[in-house]
C-alpha positions as CSV (number, residue, x, y, z in Angstrom):
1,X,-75.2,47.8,127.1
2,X,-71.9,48.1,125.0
3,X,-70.4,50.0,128.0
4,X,-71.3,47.6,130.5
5,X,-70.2,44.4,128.4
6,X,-67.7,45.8,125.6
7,X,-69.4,43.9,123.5
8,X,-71.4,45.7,119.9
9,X,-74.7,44.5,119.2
10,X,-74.9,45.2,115.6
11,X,-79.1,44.4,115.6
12,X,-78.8,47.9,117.3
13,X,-76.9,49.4,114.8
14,X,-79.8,50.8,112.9
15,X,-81.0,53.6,110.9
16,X,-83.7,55.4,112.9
17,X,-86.6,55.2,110.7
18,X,-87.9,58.2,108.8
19,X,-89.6,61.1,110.6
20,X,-92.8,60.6,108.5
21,X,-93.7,57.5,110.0
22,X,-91.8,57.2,113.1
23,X,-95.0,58.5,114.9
24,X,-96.3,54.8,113.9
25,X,-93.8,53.2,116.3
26,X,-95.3,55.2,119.3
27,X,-99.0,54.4,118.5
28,X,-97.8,50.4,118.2
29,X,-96.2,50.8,121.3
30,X,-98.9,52.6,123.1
31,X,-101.1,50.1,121.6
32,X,-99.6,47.2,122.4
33,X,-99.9,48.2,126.1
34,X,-103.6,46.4,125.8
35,X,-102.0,43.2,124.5
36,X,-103.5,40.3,126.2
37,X,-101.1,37.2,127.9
38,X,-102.5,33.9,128.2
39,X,-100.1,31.2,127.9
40,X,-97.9,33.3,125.4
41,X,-98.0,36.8,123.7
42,X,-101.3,37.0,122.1
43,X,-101.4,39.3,119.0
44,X,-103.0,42.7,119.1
45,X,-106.7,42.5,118.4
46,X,-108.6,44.9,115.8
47,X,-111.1,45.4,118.3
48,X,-108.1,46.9,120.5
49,X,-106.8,49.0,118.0
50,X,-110.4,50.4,117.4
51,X,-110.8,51.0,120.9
52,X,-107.6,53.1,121.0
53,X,-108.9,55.3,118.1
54,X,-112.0,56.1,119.8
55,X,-110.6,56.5,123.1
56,X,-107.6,59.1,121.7
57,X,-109.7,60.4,118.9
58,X,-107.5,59.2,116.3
59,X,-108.0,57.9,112.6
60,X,-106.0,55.3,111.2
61,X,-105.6,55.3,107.3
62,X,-106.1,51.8,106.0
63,X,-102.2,51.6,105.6
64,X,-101.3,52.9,109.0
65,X,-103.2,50.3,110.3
66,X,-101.8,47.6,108.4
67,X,-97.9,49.1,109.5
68,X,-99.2,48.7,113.0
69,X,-100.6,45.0,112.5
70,X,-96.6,44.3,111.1
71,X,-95.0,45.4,113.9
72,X,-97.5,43.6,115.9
73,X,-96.2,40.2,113.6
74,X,-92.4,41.2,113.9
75,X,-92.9,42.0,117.8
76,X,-94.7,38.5,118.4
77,X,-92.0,36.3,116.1
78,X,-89.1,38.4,117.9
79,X,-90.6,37.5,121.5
80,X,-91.4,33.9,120.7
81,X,-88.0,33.3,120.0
């Protein structure tokens, strides 16, 4: 996007975030693939995350879970803007 424009978009000038719990970004995103739409972005639904556990044969630590449920507050804020 810099390239095309020659503008910097400093919001993408970032740290990557650690290697330890970068693996938290994919499972959000691959979550958030189940994310219902009604009239607006609706929030990602426990019952969804549990499904995805079951379905991949994953276990979520308490915190992990509560990461993913931030993201899923930051993503919604971010898109309702």
């Amino acid at each position: 996007m810099q390239e095309a424009t020659g503008a910097e978009l400093s919001e993408l000038n970032h740290p990557l975030p650690d290697e330890m719990v970068c693996y938290l970004l994919d499972d959000f995103y691959e979550i958030a693939l189940s994310r219902q739409y009604g009239m607006a972005c609706n929030p990602i639904l426990y019952a969804e995350i549990e499904s995805w556990c079951r379905l991949t044969q994953r276990h979520l630590e308490k915190w992990e879970l509560e990461v993913i449920k931030r993201l899923d507050m930051l993503w919604l804020q971010i898109n309702a803007d």
